[in-house]
N, C-alpha and C positions, 0 to 999 in steps of 0.2 A: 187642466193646463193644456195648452193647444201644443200637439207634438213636433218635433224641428219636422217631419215629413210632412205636416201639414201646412207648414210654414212657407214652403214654395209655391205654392198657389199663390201667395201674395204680391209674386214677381211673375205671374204670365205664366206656369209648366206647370205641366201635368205630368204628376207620377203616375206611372204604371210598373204591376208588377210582373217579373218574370218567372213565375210558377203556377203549377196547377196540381191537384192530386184530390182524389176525393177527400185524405184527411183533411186539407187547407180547405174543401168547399165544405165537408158536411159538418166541420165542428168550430163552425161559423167563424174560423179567421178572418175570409177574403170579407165578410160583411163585415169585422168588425174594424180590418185596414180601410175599408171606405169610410168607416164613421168617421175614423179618430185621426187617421192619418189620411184621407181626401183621396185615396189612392181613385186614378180615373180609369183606368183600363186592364189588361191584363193577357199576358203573352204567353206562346204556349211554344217549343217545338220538340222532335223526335227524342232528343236526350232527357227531357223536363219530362215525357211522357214514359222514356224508359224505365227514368228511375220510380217517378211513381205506381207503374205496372209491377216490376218486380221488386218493390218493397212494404205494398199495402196491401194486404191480404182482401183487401174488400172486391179487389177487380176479380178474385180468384173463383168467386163462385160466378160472375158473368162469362169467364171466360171457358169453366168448366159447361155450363149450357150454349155457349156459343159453339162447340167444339164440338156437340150433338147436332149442330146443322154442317150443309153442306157449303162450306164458305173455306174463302183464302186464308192466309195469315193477312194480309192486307184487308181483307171486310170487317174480319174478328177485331182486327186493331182499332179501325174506324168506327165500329161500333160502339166499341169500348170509350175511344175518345170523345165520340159524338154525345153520347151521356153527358159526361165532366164537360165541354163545352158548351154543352144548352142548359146545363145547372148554371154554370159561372154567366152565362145570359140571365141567365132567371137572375141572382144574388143582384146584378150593374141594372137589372131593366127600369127600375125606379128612378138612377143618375142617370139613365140614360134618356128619359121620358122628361125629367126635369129639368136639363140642360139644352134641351133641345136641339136633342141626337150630335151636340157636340162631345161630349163622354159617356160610358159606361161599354165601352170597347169589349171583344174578347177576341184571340187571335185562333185560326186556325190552319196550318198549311197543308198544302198542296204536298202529293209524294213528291220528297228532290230527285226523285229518280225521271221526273216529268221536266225537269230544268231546260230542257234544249227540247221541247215539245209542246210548240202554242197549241196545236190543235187540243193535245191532251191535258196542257194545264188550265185550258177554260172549261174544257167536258168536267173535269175534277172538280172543279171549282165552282160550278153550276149545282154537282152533284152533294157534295157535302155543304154550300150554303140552303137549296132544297133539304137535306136532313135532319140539318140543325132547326132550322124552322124559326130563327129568331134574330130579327131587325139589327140589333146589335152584334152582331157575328163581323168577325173581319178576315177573310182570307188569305191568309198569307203567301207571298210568290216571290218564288228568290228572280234576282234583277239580271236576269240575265240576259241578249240580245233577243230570245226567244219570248223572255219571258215580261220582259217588256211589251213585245208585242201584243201579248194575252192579256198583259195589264189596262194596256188600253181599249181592248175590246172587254174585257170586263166589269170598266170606269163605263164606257159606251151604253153597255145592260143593265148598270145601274148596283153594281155592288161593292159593296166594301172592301176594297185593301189595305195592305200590310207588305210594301213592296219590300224585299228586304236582300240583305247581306251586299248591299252597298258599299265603299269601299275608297272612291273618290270623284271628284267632282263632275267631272268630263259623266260618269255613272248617274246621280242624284237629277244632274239637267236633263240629263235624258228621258227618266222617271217624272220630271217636270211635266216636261213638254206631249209627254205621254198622255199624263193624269187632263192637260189640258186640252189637247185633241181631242181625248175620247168624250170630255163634258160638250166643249164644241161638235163635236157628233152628232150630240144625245139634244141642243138646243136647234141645232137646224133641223130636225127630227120632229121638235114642237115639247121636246121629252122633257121634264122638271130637272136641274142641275142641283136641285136642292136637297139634303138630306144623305148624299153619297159621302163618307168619311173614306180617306185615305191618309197613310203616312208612310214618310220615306223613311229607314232605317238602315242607318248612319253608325255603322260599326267604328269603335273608337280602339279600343286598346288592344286590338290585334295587330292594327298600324305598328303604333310603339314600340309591342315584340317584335317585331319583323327588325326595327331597323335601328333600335338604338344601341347598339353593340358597334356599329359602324358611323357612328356620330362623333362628334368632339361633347362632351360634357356640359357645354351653355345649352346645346339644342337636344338632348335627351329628356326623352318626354314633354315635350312639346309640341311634335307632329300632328300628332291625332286633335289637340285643343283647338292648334290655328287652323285645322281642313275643318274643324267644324264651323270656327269663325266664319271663313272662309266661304263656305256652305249657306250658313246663315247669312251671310251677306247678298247673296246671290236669292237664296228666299224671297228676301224683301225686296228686290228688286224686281223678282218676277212678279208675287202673290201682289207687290200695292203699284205693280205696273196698269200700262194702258194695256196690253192683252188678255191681262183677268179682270180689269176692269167691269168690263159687260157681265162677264159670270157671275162674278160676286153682287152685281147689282139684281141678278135674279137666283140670291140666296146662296151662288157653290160656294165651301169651305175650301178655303185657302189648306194645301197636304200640308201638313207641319213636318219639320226633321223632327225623326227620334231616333235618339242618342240610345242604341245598342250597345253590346258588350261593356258595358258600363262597369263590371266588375274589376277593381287595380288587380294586375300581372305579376306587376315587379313590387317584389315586399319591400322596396327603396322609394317607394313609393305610395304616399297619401293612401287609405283604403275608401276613401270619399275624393278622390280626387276627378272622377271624371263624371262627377255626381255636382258637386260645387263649383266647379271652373265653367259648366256648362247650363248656368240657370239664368234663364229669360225668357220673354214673353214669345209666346205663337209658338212655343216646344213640346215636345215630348220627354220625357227620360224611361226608360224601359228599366226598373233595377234587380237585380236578383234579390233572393235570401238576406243573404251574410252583408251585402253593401247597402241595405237598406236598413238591417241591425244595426249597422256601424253607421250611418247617416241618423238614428234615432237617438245613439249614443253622443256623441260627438259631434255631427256635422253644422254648419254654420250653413244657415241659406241666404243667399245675397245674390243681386244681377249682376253677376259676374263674366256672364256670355259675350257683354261689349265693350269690356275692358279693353284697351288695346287690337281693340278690332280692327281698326284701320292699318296694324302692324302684319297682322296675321299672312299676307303678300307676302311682303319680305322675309318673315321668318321660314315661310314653304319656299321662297327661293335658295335660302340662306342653305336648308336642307338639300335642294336640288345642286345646289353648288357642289356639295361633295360628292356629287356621282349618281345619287338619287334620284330615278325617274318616278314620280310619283303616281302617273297612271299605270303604269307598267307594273308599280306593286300595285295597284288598286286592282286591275287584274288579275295576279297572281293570287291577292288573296284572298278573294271572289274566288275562282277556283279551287282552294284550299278548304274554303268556307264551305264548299257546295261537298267537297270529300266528307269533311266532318261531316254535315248532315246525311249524306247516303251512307257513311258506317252507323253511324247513330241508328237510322232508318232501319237497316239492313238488323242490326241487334235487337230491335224494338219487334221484326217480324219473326223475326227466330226467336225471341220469348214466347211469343203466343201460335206457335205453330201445332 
């Protein structure tokens, strides 16, 4: 019987998942979520690796011989992760070969402590796609003014992104118009547009905590749905425009949104709800653990992304009405987003010091 998380592939999106740890690679989960469950890619950051470092005794004798060399807490780490992300290359290389390098993804980020440092998050990011050694690797770089810039000189060299912790629109066009600079760089150059994967990640249910406490009750939990409608609207506008036009006629992939923080917040709320509201074609979904149990359990898959999509305006104004500046939290929690990650980070090197 074909599982309900395979069942979304029959509407345009790609699941991916949001974990990693050597028990998940070596006692062949991630291969057997790709058979059964179609999973396309697979996302990694500082907390996903925390927990896997100090709870799987397997990292402990790597880290016991790394400890004998003359390295950082920052090389030890990267070492460590660099393993577990060229294995989880190794498990997608097959989807990734067979799709024709449109899936078998694997995420890897940049230190957030490099977030406001183009020079340094393309040095990094040179330096761990060189270590990983494998075609399907995706580099992860939070979207910040800096880091946008590094995005597009790294779209320019020809490698994979994973621009992330995105937040609202005014952010995501940005990341557009980046992604497509840098291929027009790379074609006036004479350089192939072809085979470069990028995706934007479109954090969803950190919105909602932010701001539904200060809502009237129609519009609680609905912010994050309609910014991605919203979002998506603007996608197709760009990716089946006249300015990607040329690109795409010499091969570039169109950056898909993926739908981050995907995991429900509020227990008043659906635990598949930003899992189901958000399925259609030319997507991504990035799901953790526990929402992808409960999407296997219970979840209904349907194109649900363009229901009402032509409303999704109004209902962000309807929110803006009550006082709600919508970029101004998209910034805020982009910077909130970026703290999480450097305590994350900062705990991740203090394990392995």
């Amino acid at each position: 019987m074909t599982s309900k998380i395979a069942t979304v592939s029959q509407y345009g999106q790609k699941i991916w998942v949001d974990n990693i740890s050597r028990e998940f690679l070596n006692s062949g989960a991630l291969a057997k979520m790709v058979k059964e469950d179609q999973i396309a890619g697979v996302t990694s950051n500082p907390a996903i690796f925390f927990k896997a470092i100090s709870s799987d005794l397997r990292y402990q004798e790597q880290l016991t011989q790394l400890k004998t060399q003359n390295l950082t807490p920052l090389e030890r780490y990267e070492q460590m992760a660099i393993s577990d992300i060229r294995e989880a290359c190794q498990i997608m290389s097959a989807l990734y070969q067979s799709s024709d390098k449109e899936d078998g993804y694997v995420s890897l980020e940049v230190s957030p402590h490099l977030a406001h440092n183009k020079e340094g998050t393309v040095k990094s990011a040179l330096e761990l796609w060189n270590a990983v050694g494998k075609p399907n690797l995706m580099i992860k770089v939070p979207a910040t003014k800096e880091g946008i810039a590094a995005f597009e000189e790294l779209v320019t060299l020809g490698i994979n992104v994973n621009i992330t912790l995105l937040f609202s629109l005014s952010q995501v066009n940005a990341v557009w118009d980046a992604y497509i600079t840098g291929l027009e760089k790379r074609s006036s150059k004479g350089l192939p547009v072809s085979g470069i994967k990028t995706v934007a990640s479109f954090f969803l249910s950190r919105v909602d905590s932010a701001i539904d406490d200060k809502l009237p009750t129609n519009l609680q939990g609905k912010t994050a749905i309609n910014l991605a409608k919203q979002a998506y609207l603007d996608y197709l506008a760009i990716f089946h425009g006249e300015r990607f036009k040329k690109l795409k006629s010499q091969g570039a992939f169109s950056q898909y949104l993926l739908w981050a923080s995907t995991g429900t917040k509020n227990k008043a709320y659906s635990d598949v709800l930003y899992v189901e509201e958000l399925i259609g074609p030319e997507t991504i979904n990035t799901v953790p653990d526990a929402t992808l149990d409960a999407f296997r359990d219970h979840g209904v898959a349907a194109e649900r992304l363009t229901n009402d999509i032509e409303k999704a305006d109004k209902v962000l104004k309807e929110v803006e009405a009550t006082g709600i500046n919508l970029e101004e939290l998209g910034n805020k929690l982009q910077i909130d987003g970026l703290k999480l990650f450097d305590d994350a980070f900062d705990q991740l090197l203090e394990l392995v010091k």
